[in-house]
C-alpha positions in Angstrom: -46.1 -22.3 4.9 -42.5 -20.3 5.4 -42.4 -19.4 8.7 -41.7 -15.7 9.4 -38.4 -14.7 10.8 -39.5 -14.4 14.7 -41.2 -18.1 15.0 -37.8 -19.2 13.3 -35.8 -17.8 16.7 -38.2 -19.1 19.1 -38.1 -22.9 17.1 -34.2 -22.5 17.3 -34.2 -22.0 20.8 -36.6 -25.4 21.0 -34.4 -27.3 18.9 -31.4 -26.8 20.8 -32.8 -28.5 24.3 -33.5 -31.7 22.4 -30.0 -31.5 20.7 -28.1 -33.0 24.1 -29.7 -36.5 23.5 -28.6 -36.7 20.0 -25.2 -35.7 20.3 -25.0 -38.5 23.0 -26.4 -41.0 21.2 -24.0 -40.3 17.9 -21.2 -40.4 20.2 -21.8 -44.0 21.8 -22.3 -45.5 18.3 -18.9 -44.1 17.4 -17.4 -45.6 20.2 -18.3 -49.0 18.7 -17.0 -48.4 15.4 -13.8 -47.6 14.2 -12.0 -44.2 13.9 -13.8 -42.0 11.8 -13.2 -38.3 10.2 -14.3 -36.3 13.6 -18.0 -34.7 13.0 -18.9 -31.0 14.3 -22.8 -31.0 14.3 -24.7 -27.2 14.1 -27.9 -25.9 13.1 -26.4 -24.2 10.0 -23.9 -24.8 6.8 -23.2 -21.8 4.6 -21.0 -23.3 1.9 -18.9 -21.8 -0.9 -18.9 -18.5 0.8 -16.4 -16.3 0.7 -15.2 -14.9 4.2 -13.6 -11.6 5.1 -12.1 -10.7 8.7 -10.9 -7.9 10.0 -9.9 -8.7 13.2 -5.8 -8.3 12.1 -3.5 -5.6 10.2 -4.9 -6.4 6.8 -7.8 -8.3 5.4 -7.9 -12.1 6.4 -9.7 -13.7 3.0 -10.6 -16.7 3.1 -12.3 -18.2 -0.5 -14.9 -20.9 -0.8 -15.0 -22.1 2.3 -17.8 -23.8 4.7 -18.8 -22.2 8.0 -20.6 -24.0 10.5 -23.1 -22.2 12.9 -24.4 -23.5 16.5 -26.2 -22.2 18.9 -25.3 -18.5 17.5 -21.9 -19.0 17.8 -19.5 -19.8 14.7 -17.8 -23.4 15.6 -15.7 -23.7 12.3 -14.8 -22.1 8.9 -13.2 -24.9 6.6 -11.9 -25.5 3.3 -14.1 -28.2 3.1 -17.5 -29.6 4.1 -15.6 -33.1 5.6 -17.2 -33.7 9.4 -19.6 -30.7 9.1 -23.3 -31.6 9.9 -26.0 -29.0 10.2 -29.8 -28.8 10.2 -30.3 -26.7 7.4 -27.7 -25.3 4.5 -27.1 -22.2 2.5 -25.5 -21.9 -0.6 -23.7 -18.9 -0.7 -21.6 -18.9 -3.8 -20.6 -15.7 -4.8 -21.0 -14.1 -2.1 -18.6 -12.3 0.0 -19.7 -12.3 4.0 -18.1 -10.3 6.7 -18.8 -9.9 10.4 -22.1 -7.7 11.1 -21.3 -4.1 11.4 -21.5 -1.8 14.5 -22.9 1.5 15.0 -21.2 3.4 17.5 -23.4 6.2 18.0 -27.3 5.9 17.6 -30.6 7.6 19.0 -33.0 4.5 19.5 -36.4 5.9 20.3 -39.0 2.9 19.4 -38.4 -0.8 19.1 -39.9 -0.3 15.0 -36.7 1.5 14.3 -34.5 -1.4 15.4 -35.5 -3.6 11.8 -33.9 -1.0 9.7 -30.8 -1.6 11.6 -30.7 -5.3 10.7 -32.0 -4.4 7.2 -28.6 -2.4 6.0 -26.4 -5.2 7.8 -25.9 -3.4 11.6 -26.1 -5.7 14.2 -25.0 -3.9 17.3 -25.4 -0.6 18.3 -24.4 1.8 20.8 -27.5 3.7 21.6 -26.0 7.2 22.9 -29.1 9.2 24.7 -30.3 6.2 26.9 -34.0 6.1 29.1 -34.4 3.4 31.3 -36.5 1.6 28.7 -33.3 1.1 26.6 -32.5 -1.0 29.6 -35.7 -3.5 29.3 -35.6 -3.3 25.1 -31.8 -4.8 25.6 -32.7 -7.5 27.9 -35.7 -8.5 25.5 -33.3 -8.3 22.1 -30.9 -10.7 24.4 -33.9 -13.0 25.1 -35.0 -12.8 21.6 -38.3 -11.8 22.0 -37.2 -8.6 20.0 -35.7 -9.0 16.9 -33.1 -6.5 16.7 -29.5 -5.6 17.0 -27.2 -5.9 19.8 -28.4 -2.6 21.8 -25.8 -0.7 24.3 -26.9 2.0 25.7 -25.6 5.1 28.0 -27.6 6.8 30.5 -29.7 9.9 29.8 -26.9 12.9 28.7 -25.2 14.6 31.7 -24.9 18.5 31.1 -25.2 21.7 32.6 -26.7 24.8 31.4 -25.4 26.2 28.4 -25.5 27.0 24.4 -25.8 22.7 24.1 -28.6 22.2 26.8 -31.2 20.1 25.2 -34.4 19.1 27.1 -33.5 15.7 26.8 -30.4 16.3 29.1 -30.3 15.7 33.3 -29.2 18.9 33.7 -26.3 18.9 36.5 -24.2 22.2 37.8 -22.8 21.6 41.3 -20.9 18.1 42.5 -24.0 17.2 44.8 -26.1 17.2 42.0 -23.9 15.4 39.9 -23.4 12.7 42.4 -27.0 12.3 43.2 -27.8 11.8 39.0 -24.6 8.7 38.5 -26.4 7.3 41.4 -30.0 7.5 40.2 -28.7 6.4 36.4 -26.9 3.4 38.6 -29.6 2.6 40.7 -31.4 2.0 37.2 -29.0 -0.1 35.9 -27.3 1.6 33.6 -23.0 1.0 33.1 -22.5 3.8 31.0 -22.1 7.4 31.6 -22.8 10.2 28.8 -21.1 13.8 29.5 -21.6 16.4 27.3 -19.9 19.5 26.4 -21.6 22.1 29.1 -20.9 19.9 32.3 -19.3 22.9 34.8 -16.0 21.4 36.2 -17.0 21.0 39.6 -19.8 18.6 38.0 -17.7 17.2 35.5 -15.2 16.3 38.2 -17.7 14.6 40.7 -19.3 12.7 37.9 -15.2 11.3 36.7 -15.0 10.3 40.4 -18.9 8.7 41.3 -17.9 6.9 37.5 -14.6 5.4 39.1 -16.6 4.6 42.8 -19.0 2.8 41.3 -17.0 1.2 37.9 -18.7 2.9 35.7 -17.7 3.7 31.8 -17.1 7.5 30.4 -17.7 8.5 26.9 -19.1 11.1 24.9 -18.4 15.2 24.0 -15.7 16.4 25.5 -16.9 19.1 28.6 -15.7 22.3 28.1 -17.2 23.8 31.6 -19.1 27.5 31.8 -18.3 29.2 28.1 -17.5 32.3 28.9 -17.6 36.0 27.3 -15.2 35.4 23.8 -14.6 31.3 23.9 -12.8 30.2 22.1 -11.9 33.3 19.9 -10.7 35.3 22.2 -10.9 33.9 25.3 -9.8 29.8 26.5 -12.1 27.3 27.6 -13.0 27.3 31.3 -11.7 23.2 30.8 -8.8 22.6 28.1 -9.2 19.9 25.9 -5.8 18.3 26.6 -7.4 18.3 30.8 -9.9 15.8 29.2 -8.0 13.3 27.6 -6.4 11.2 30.5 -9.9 11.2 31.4 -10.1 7.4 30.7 -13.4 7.8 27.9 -14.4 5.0 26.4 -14.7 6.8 23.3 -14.3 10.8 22.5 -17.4 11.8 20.4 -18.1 13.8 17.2 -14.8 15.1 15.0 -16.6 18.2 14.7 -16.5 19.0 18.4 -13.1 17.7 18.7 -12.2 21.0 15.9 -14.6 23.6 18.4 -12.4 22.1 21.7 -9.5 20.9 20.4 -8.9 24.0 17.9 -10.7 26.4 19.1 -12.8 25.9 16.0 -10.5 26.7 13.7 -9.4 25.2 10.6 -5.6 25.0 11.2 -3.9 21.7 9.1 -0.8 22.2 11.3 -2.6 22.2 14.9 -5.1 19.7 13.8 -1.7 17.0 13.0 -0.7 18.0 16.3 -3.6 17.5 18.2 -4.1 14.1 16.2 -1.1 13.2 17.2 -2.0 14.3 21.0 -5.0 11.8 21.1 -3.1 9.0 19.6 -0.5 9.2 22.2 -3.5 9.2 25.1 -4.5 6.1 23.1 -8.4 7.2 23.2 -10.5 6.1 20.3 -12.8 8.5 18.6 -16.2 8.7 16.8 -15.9 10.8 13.9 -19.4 11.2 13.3 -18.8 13.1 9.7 -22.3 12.4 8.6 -24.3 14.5 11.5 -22.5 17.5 9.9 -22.6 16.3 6.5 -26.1 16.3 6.6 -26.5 19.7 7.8 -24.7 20.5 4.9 -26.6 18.5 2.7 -29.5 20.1 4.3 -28.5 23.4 3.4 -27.0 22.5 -0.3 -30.8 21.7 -0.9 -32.2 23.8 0.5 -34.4 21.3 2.6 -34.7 19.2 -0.5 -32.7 16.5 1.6 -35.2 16.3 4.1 -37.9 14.4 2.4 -35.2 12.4 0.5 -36.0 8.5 0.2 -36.0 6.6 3.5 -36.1 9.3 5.8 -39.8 7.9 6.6 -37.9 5.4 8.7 -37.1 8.0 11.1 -39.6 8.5 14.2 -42.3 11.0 13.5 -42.3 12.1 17.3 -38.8 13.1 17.2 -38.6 14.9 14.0 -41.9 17.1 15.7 -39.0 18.4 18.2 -36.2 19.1 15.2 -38.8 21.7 13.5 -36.5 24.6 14.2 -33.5 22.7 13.4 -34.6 21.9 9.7 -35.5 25.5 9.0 -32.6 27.0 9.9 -30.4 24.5 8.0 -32.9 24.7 5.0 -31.5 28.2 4.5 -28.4 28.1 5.8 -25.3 29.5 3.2 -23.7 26.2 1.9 -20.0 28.5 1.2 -19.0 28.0 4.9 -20.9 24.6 5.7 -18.8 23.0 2.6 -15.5 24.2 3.7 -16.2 22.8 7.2 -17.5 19.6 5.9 -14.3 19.1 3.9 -12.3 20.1 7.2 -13.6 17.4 9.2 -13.4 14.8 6.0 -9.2 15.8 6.3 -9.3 16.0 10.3 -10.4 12.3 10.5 -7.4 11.7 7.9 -5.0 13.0 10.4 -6.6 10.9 13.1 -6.4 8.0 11.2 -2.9 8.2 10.3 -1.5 9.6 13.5 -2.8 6.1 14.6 -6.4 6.8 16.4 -8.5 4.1 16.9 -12.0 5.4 15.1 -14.7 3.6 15.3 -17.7 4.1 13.2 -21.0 6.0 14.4 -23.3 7.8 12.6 -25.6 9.6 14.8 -28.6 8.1 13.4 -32.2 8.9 14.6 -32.4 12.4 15.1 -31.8 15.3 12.8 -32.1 13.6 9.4 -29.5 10.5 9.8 -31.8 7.3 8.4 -31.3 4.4 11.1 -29.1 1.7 9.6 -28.7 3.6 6.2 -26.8 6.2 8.1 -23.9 3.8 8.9 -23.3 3.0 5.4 -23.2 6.8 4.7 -20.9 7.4 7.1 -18.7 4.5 6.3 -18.8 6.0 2.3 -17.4 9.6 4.1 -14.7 7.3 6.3 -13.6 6.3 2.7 -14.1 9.6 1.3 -11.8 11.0 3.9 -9.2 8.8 2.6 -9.4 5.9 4.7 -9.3 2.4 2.8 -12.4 0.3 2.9 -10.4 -2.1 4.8 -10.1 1.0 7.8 -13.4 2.0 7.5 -14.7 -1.6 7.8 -12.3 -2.3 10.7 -13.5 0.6 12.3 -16.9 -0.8 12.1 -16.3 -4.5 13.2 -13.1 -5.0 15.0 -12.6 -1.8 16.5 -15.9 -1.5 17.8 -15.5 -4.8 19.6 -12.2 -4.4 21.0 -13.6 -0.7 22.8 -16.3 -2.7 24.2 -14.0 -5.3 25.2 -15.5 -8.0 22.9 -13.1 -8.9 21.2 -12.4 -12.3 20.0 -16.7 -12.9 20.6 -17.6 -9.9 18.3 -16.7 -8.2 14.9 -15.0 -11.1 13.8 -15.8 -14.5 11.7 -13.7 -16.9 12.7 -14.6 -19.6 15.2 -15.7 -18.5 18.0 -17.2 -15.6 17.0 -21.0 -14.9 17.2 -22.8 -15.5 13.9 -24.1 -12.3 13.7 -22.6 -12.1 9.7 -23.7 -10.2 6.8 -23.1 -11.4 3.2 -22.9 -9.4 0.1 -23.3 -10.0 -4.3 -20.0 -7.3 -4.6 -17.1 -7.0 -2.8 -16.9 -4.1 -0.4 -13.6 -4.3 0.0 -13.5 -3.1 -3.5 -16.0 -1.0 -3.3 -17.2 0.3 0.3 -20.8 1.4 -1.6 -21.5 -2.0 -1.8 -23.2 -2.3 1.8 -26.1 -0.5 0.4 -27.4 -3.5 -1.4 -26.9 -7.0 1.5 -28.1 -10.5 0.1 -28.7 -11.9 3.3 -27.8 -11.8 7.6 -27.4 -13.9 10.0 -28.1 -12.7 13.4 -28.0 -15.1 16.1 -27.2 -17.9 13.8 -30.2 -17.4 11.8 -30.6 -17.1 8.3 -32.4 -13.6 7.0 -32.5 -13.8 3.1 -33.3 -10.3 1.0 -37.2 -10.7 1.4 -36.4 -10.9 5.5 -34.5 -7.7 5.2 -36.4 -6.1 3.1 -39.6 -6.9 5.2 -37.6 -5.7 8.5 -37.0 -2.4 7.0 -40.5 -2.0 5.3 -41.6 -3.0 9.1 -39.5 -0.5 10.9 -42.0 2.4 8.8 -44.4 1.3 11.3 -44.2 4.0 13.7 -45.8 3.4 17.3 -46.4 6.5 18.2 -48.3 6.1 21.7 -45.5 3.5 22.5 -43.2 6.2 21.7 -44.5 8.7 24.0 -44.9 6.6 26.7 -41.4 5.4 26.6 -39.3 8.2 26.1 -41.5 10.9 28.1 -42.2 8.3 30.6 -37.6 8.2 31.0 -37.6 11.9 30.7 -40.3 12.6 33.3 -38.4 10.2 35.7 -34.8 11.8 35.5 -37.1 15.5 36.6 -37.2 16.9 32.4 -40.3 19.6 32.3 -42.4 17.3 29.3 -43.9 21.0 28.8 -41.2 21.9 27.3 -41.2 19.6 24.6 -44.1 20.8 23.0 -45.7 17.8 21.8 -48.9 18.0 24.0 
C-alpha cells in the first residue's frame, strides 16, 4: 500500500538515525580496497532534470543533470550519476525544476490552508498578521508534524486609531503603550514587528526604539501618524514618507500605499521615478502587492462575479464572514477609476524595478479574495505584466526573498547546499511565467510530492476547521485586549 505523504516524513526521519552505521561500514571496506570514484550517499536521486537558479544576475541553467538529496538538504547537482547513491530515484526528464517559491506576504488563519500553499509550489511564507498560535504552528511545520510551508510570521499589526484601524490591530497611541505591546509580542516570542499606516509618531517612534533595544525586525505599511483635516490633498502627512525610509524595514509593504504616502496618491510618472529612485538609494526592498488591488478591481469589473470564481473555496469561511462589507462595496464599485489605478501601480513597480529596488513577491493571500498559494502565481503573472522578465519575477520570489530574510545561500536556491525544498515543472516558466499554474511535482524537505500529492494537499486544504479557527485566532486576539464583540461572528 502507498504510504501517504505524512507517514513518508516521519519514516525519513527513522531512516536517517540508522544511516550513521552504514556510512561507517562502507567507509572501512573502502579503506581495504583500492581508490575508487568517491561515493555521495542520500535518500534521493532526481535524474535527467533540468535545473534553474536564480541566485545570480541572470538564469544559472543547468541541462540533464542528477541532483542528490540528504537529509533535506541538496549535497550535489552533477552532470552525471558517477558516485551518486540514494534510497529511492526520480526520473524527471523533461522537466524543468527551480527552487520552491516564497510568499512574502500572507494571512494564515488555519493549518488546512497551509496544503494549498505546497499545492501551487510555495514553500515558505511570510505570514504578515501573526497570533501567538503562528508561533506553535511554525515550531510543529519545523518538526514536521505539520506538513506545510516554511511559516514566518510578524506579531499581531501595530496601529493607532484611524481610517486603517481594523479589529485585528493592537491598537497603540502614546509611547507607553507602544512599549508595553513590543514587550508583550516579545515576551511571546515573536522577532518580528508589523507597523501600520495610523501608528501616531510618538508610538511609531517608541516602537523603532523598543525594536532596536530588544533586536527586533521592522516591516510593513509605512506610518503616516494622525491624518489630518485635507491629507494628502491639501494638507502633508503628520510623518513624511522620506522620515520613514532610513527606518531600517525589513521590507516596505503594498505599492499601492507606497503611491497614497509617497505621492500623495497621485498618479504623477515623473514623481513616481523620483521616488523610485529615492527607495533604491535607501536600499529598502519592497512588496508590491499588485494583486490585493487587482482584485478589488477585478471585483468590481464583475461586478462580484469574481468572488465565487474557482478556488476561492480554499479561503477560510470565518474570515470571509468579517469581509461582508468589503465585497459589497467593491461589487458595485465604478471599474473607470479602479482600472486606471490598477495600471498605475502595474507602471509604479516598473519604475521600482528599474531604479534597482529589490521586490520581493507577496500576494496578500487569505483575506479579501486572494486564493492561498494561487494568489502567488497571480501576482507573479502581474510582476510580468508590469514588465518585469520572468527571470525578475522569479528572483523576486526565490533569491530575493532569502537574501531579506538573511538565508541566503540555505534558501531560494538549488545548488548544493541549498534545502531541497524544489518544485518541478512539464513547461518552462522562464518562457512562460503562466506555467507555475500547472507543477508536476515538489519536494519539500527532501521529499518527493508527485501531482496526486499536490493535488490531494490542495483538495485537503477545502477542509475548513472552523471551531479550530475560532479558537485560535479569537483566542490571539482576545489575549493582545481586541473586543471579540466586535467581530460579529457570535
Amino acid at each position: 500500500m502507498r504510504k501517504s505523504v505524512s507517514e513518508v516524513f516521519r519514516s525519513n526521519a527513522r531512516k536517517w538515525a540508522g544511516r550513521a552505521s552504514l556510512v561507517f561500514g562502507a567507509l572501512l571496506t573502502a579503506c581495504a580496497t583500492q581508490p575508487a570514484t568517491p561515493t555521495l550517499d542520500g535518500d534521493l536521486l532526481i535524474s535527467h532534470v533540468r535545473v534553474v537558479d536564480f541566485s545570480g544576475e541572470a538564469p544559472d541553467v543547468r541541462e540533464d543533470v542528477f541532483v542528490l538529496v540528504d537529509e533535506g538538504a541538496i549535497i550535489a547537482v552533477a552532470d552525471t550519476r558517477e558516485g551518486l547513491i540514494a534510497d529511492a530515484e526520480q526520473d524527471a526528464s523533461g522537466l524543468t525544476m527551480i527552487p520552491g517559491l516564497t510568499d512574502m506576504h500572507v494571512h494564515i488563519w488555519d493549518e488546512a490552508e497551509l496544503g494549498a500553499y505546497l499545492s501551487w509550489g510555495v514553500t515558505r511564507v511570510r505570514n504578515m498578521s501573526g497570533l501567538p498560535f503562528h508561533l506553535t504552528l511554525a515550531e510543529q511545520i519545523e518538526a514536521r508534524s505539520v506538513l506545510g510551508p516554511h511559516l514566518v510570521t510578524t506579531g499581531p499589526i501595530l496601529n493607532s486609531a484611524g481610517p486603517n484601524a481594523q479589529v485585528n490591530h493592537q491598537l497603540v497611541e502614546t509611547e507607553e503603550e507602544a512599549r508595553a505591546a513590543v514587550a508583550w509580542q516579545a515576551e511571546q516570542g515573536f522577532t518580528r514587528l508589523k507597523v501600520y499606516s495610523n501608528l501616531t509618531r510618538e508610538a511609531y517612534d517608541a516602537v523603532l526604539q523598543e525594536a532596536d533595544a530588544r533586536g527586533m525586525i521592522v516591516t510593513g505599511h509605512t506610518p503616516e501618524g494622525v491624518r489630518g483635516p485635507g491629507v494628502p490633498f491639501e494638507a502633508p502627512f503628520d510623518i513624511a514618507f522620506d522620515e520613514v525610509l532610513n527606518d531600517g524595514f525589513e521590507t516596505i509593504e503594498h505599492v499601492e500605499s507606497l503611491v497614497w504616502h509617497g505621492l500623495s496618491d497621485r498618479e504623477d510618472a515623473v514623481a513616481a521615478q523620483a521616488l523610485a529612485g529615492q527607495i533604491a538609494e535607501a536600499g529598502v526592498p519592497v512588496t508590491p502587492t499588485l494583486l490585493a488591488f487587482h482584485n478589488l478591481w477585478r471585483v468590481a469589473d464583475t461586478q462580484g462575479a469574481a468572488l465565487i470564481r474557482p478556488e476561492t473555496d480554499l479561503l477560510n469561511p470565518l474570515v470571509q464572514a468579517t469581509e461582508t462589507d468589503m465585497y459589497e462595496y467593491w461589487s458595485g464599485a465604478p471599474t473607470g477609476p479602479t482600472a486606471e489605478r490598477d495600471a498605475f501601480h502595474l507602471r509604479m513597480t516598473r519604475w521600482l524595478n528599474t531604479a534597482g529596488v529589490t521586490l520581493v513577491a507577496g500576494s496578500d493571500a487569505g483575506i479579501f479574495t486572494n486564493v492561498p498559494g494561487l494568489s502567488l502565481v497571480e501576482e507573479l503573472e502581474l510582476m510580468v505584466a508590469a514588465g518585469l522578465t520572468p527571470f525578475d519575477a522569479l528572483k523576486a520570489a526565490t533569491d530575493a526573498p532569502a537574501q531579506v530574510l538573511e538565508r541566503k545561500g540555505l534558501d531560494g536556491c538549488a545548488l548544493e547546499g541549498c534545502a531541497a525544498d524544489l518544485v518541478l515543472y512539464a513547461c518552462d516558466p522562464l518562457a512562460d511565467i503562466s506555467c507555475l499554474h500547472s507543477p508536476e511535482a515538489l519536494i519539500r524537505a527532501g521529499v518527493w510530492l508527485n501531482k496526486a500529492d499536490l493535488t490531494a494537499l490542495r483538495d485537503s486544504a477545502r477542509n475548513h476547521n472552523l471551531e479550530r479557527t475560532q479558537e485560535n485566532v479569537l483566542g490571539g486576539l482576545a489575549a493582545q485586549g481586541v473586543n471579540i464583540s466586535a467581530l460579529g461572528l457570535n
